[in-house]
DSSP file (Angstrom, degrees, kcal/mol; ACC not computed):
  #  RESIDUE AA STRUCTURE BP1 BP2  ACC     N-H-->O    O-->H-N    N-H-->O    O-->H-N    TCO  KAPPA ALPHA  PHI   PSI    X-CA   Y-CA   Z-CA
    1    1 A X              0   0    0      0, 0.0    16,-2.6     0, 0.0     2,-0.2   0.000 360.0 360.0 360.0 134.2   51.3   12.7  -35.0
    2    2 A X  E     -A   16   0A   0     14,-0.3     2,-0.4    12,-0.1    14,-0.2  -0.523 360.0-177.3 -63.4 128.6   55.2   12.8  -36.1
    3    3 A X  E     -A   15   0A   0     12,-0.8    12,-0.8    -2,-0.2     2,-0.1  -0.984  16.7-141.8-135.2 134.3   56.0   11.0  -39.2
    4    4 A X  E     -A   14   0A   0     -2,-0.4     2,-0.3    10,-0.2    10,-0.2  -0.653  18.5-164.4 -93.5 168.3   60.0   10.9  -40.4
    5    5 A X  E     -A   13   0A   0      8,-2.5     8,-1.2    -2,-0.1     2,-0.9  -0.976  13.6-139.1-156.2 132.8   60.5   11.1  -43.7
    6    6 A X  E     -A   12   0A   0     -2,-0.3     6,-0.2     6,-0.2     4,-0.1  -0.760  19.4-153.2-104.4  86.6   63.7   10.3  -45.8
    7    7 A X    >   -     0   0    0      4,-0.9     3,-2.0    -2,-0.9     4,-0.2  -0.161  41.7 -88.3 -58.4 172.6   65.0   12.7  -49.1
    8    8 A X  T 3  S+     0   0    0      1,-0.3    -1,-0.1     2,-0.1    -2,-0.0   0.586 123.2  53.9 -41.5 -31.2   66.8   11.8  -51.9
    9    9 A X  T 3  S-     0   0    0      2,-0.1    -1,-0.3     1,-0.0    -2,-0.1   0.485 122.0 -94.5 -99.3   8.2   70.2   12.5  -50.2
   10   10 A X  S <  S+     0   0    0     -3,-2.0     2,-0.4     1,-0.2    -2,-0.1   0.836  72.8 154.1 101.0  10.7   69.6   10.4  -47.3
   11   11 A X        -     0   0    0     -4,-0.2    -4,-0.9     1,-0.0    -1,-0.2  -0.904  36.8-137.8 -76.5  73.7   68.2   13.2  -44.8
   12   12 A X  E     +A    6   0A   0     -2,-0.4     2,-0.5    -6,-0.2    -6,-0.2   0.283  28.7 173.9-136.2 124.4   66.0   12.3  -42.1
   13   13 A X  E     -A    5   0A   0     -8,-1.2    -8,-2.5    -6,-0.0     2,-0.3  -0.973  21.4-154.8-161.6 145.8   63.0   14.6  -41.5
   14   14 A X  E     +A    4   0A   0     -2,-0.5     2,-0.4   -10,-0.2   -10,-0.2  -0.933  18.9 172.1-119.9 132.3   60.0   14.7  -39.3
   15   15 A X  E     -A    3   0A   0    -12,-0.8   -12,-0.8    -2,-0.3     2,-0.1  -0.944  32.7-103.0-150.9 158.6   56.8   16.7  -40.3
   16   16 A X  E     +A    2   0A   0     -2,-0.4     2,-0.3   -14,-0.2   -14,-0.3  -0.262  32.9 177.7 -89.5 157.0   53.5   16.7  -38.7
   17   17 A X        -     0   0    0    -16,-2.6     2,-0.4    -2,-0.1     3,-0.0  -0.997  33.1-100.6-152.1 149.1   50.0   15.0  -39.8
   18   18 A X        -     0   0    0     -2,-0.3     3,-0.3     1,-0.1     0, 0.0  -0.852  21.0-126.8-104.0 153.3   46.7   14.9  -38.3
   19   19 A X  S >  S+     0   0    0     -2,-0.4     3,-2.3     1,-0.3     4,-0.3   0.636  98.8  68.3 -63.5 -67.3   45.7   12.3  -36.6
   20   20 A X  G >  S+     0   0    0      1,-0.3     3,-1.6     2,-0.2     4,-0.4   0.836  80.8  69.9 -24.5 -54.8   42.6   11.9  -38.6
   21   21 A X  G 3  S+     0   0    0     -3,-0.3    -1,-0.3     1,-0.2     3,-0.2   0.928 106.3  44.1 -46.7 -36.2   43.9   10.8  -41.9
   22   22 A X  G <  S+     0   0    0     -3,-2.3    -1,-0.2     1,-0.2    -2,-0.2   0.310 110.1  51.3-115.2  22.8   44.8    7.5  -40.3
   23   23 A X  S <  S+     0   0    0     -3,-1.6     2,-0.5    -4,-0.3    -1,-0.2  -0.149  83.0 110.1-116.4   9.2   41.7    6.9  -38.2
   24   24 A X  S    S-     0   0    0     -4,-0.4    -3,-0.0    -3,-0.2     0, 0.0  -0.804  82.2 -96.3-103.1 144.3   39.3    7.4  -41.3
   25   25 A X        -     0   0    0     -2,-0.5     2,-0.2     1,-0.1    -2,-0.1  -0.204  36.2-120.8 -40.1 123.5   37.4    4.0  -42.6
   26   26 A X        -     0   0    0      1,-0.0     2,-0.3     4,-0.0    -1,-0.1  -0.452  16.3-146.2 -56.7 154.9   39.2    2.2  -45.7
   27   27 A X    >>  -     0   0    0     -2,-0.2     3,-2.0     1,-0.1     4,-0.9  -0.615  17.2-176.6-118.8  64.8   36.8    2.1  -48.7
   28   28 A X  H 3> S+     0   0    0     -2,-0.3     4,-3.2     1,-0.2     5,-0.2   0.698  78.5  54.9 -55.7 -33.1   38.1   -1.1  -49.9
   29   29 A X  H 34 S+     0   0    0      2,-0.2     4,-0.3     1,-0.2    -1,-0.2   0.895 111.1  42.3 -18.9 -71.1   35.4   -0.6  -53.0
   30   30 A X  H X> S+     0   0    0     -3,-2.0     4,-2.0     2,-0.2     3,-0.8   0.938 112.8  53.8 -60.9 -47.4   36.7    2.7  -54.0
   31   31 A X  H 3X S+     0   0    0     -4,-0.9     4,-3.0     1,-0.3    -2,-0.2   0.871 115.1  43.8 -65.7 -35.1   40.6    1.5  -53.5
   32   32 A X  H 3X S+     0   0    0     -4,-3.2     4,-1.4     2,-0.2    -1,-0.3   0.543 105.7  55.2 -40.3 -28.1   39.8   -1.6  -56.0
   33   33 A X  H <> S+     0   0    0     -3,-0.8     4,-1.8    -4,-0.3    -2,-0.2   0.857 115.6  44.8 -97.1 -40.8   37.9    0.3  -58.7
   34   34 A X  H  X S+     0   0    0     -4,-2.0     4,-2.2     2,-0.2     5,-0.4   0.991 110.9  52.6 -76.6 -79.5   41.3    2.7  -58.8
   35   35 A X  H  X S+     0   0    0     -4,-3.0     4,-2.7     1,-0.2     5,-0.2   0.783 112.2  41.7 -43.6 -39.8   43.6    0.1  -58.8
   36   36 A X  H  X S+     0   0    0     -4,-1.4     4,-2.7     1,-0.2    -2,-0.2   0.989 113.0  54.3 -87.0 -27.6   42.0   -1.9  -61.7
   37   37 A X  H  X S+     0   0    0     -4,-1.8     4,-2.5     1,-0.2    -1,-0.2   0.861 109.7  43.6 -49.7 -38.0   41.5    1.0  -63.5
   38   38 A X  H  X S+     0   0    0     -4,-2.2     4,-1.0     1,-0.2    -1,-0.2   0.975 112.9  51.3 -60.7 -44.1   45.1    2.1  -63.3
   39   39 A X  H  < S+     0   0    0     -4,-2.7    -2,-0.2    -5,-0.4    -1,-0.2   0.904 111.2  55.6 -67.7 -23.1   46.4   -1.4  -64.0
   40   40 A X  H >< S+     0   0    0     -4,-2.7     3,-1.1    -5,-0.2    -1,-0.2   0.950 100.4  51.2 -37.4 -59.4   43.8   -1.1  -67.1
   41   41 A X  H 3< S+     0   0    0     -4,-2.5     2,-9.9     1,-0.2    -2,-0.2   0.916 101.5  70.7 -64.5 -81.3   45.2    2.0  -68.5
   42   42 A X  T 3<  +     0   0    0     -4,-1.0     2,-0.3     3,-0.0    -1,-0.2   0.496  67.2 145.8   8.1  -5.4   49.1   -0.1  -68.3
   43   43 A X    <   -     0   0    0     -2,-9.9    -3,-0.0    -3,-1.1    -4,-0.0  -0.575  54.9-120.2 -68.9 129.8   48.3   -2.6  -71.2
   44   44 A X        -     0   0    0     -2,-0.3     2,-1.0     1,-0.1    -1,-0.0  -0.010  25.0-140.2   3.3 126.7   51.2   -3.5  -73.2
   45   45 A X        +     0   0    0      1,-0.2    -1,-0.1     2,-0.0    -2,-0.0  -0.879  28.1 170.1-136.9 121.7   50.4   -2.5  -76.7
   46   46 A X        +     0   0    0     -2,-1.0    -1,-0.2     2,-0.0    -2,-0.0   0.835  33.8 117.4-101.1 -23.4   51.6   -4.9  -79.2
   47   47 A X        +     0   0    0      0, 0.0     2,-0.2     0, 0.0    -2,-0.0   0.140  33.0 162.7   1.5 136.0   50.1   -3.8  -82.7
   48   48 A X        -     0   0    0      2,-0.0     2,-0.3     3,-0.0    -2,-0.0  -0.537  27.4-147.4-170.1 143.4   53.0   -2.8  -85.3
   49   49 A X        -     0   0    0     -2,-0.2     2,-0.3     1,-0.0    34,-0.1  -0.731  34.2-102.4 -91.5 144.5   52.4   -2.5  -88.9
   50   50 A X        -     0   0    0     -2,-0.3    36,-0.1    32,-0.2     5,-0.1  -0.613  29.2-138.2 -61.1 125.3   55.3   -3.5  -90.9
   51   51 A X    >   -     0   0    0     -2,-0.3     3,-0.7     1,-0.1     4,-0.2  -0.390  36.0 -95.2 -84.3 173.7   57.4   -0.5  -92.4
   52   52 A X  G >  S+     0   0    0      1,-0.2     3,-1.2     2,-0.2    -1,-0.1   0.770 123.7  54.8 -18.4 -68.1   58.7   -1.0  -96.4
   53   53 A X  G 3  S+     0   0    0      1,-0.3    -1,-0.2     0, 0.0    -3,-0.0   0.685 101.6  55.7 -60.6 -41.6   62.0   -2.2  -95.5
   54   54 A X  G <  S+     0   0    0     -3,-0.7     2,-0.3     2,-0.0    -1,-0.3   0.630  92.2  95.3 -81.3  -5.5   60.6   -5.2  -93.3
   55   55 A X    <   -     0   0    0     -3,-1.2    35,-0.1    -4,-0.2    31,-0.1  -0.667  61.8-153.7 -94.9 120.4   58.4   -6.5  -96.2
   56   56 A X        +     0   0    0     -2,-0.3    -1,-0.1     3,-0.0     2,-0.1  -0.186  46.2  90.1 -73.3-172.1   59.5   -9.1  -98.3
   57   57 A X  S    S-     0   0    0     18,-0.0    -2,-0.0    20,-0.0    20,-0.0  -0.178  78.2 -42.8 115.9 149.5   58.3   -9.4 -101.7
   58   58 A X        -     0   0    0      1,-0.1    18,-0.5    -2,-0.1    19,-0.2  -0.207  33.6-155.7 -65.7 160.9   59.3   -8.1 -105.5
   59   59 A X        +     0   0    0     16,-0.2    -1,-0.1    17,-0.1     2,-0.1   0.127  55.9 115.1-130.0   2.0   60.3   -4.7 -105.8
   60   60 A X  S    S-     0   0    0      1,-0.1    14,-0.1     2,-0.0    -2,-0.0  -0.455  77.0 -82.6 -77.2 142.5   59.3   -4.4 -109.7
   61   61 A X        -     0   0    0     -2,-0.1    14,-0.2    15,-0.1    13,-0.2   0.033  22.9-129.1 -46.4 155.8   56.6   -2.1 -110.6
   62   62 A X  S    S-     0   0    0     13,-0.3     2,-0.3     1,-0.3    14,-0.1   0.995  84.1 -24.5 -85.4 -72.1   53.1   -2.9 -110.4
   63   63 A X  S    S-     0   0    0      1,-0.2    10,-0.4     2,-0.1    -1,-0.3  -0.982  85.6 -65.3-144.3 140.6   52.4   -1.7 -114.0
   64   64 A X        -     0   0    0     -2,-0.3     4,-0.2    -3,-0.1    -1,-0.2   0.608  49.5-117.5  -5.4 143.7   53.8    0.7 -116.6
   65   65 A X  S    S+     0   0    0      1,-0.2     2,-0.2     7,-0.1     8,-0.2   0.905  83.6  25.7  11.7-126.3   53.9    4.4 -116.1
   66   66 A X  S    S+     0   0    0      1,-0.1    -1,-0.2     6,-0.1     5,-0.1  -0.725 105.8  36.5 -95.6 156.4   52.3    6.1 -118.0
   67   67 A X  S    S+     0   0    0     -2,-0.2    -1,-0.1     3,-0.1    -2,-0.1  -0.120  80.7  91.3  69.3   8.6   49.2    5.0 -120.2
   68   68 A X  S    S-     0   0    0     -4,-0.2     3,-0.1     2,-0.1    -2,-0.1   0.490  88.7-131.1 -84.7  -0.2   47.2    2.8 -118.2
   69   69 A X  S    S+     0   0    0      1,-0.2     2,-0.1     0, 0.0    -1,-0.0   0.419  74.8 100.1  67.9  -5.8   45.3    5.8 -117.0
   70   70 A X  S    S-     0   0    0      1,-0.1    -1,-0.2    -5,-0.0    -3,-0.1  -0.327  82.9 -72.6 -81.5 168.7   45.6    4.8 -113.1
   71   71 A X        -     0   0    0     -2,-0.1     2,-0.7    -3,-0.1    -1,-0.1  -0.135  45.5-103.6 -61.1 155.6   48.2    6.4 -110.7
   72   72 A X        +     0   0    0    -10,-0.0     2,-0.2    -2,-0.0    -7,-0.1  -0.661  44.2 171.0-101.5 132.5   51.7    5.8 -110.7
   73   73 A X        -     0   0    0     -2,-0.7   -11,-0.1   -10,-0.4   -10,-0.1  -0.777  24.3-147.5-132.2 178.7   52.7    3.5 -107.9
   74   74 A X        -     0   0    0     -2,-0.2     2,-0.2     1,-0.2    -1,-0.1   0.863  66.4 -14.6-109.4 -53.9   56.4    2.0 -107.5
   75   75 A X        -     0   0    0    -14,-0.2   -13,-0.3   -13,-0.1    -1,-0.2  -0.221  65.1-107.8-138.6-167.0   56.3   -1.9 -105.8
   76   76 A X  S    S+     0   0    0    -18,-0.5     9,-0.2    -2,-0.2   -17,-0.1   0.138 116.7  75.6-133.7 -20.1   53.6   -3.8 -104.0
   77   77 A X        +     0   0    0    -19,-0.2     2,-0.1     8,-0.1   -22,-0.1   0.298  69.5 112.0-101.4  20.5   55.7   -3.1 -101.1
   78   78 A X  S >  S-     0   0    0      1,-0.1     3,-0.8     3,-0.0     4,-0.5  -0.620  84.8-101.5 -78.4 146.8   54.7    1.0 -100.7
   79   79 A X  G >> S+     0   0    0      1,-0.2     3,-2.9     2,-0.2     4,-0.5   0.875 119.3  69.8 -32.0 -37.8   52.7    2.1  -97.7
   80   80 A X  G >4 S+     0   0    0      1,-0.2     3,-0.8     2,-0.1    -1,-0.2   0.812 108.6  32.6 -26.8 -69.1   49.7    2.2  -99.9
   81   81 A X  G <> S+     0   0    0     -3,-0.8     4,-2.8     1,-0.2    -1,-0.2   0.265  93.2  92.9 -67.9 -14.8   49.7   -1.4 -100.2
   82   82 A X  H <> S+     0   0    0     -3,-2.9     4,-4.0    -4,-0.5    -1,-0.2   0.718  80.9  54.7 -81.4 -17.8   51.0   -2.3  -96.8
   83   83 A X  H << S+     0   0    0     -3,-0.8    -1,-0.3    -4,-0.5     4,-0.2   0.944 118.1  40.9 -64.0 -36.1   47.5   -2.8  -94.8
   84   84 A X  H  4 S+     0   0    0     -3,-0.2     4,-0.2     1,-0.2    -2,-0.2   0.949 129.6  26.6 -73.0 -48.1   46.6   -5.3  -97.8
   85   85 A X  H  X S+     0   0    0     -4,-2.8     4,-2.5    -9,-0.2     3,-0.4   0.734 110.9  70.4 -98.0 -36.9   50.3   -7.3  -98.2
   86   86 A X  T  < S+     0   0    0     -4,-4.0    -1,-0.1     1,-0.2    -2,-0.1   0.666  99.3  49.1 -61.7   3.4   51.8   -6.7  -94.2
   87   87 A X  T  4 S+     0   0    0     -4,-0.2    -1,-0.2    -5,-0.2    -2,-0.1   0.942 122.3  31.2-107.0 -48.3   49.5   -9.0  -92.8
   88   88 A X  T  4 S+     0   0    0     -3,-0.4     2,-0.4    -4,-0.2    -2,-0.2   0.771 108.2  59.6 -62.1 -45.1   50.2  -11.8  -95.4
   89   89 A X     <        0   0    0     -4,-2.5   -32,-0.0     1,-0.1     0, 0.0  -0.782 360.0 360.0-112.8 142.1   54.0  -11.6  -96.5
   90   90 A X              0   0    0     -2,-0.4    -1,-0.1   -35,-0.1    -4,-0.0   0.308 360.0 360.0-115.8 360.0   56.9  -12.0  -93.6
């Protein structure tokens, strides 16, 4: 069997196929189980954590420097912080 076939420029071309391919039994089962699975993998993925900038919220230090024996952190608004405070502050 003859099948034409069209390229990118607009070229017309005929190439051969057996006959077979298009006498074999659909497996409407199989073709279903590949379609939702593709359309699975496709979900939209709306998750975003907020960066620094998008956070509202004071920018003054959490507490002093040095002598509190903790770490030195800058704002409430650093990634550290941002799983605790993005969820909350807009």
């Amino acid at each position: 069997m003859k099948i034409d076939k069209v390229n990118l420029e607009g070229k017309k071309n005929s190439i051969e196929v057996l006959d077979k391919i298009f006498a074999a039994k659909i497996n409407k089962q199989l073709v279903s189980n590949v379609l939702y699975k593709t359309n699975a993998n496709y979900k939209g993925r709306k998750a975003k954590t907020k960066q620094q900038n998008e956070i509202k919220g004071s920018t003054s230090k959490i507490y002093a420097q040095k002598g509190t024996g903790n770490a030195r952190h800058a704002s409430r608004k650093a990634p550290i912080f941002c799983r605790r405070w993005c969820r909350t502050w807009t």
